[in-house]
N, C-alpha and C positions, 0 to 999 in steps of 0.2 A: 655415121652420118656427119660429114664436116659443114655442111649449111643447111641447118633443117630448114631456114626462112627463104629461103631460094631457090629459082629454079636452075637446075644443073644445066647451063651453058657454056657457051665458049667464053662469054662477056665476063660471065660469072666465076668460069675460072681465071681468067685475062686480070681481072680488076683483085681478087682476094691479096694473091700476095704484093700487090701494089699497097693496101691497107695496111698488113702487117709492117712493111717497109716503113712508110710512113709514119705509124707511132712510133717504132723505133729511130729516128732519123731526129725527133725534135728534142733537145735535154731539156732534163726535168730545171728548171728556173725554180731559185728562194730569193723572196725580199729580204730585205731587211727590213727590223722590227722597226716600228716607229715609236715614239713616244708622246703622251696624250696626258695634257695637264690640265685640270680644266682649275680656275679660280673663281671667289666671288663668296659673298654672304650675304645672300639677298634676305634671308628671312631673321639676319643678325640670332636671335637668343629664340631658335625655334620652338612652337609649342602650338595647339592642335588648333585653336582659332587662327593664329597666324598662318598654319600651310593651309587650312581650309580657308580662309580670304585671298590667297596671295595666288596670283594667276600665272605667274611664271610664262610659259612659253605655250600652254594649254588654253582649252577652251573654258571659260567659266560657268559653272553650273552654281547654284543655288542649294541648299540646305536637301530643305525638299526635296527637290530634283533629283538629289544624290539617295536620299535614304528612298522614295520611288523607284529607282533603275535597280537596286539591291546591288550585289557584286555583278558587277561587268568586269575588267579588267584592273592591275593596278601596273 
């Protein structure tokens, strides 16, 4: 059975090897790696009260808030 998903037509045989053509016809394309440097020291001499005040790029929660929700994601 070469297309269980199909019904056996003319269309259906017409078009198949049109498909197989096609993936083969485009090359396989590689980028090139990029490279990703991030900088900065926002929290300078980190330590557990400073990254829990410091809002960074996130939404700010509360103490509370936080030990309420238990682990969600990190």
């Amino acid at each position: 059975m070469l297309l269980p998903h199909f019904k056996k037509s003319v269309l259906t045989l017409c078009l198949f090897p049109s498909i197989l053509y096609a993936a083969d016809t485009y090359p396989t394309v590689t980028l090139n790696p990029i490279t990703v440097q991030a900088e900065g020291n926002w929290l300078d001499e980190a330590n557990a009260q400073k990254v829990l005040n410091h809002a960074g790029a996130r939404t700010v929660i509360q103490r509370d808030e936080l030990i309420n929700r238990g682990v969600t994601s990190v």
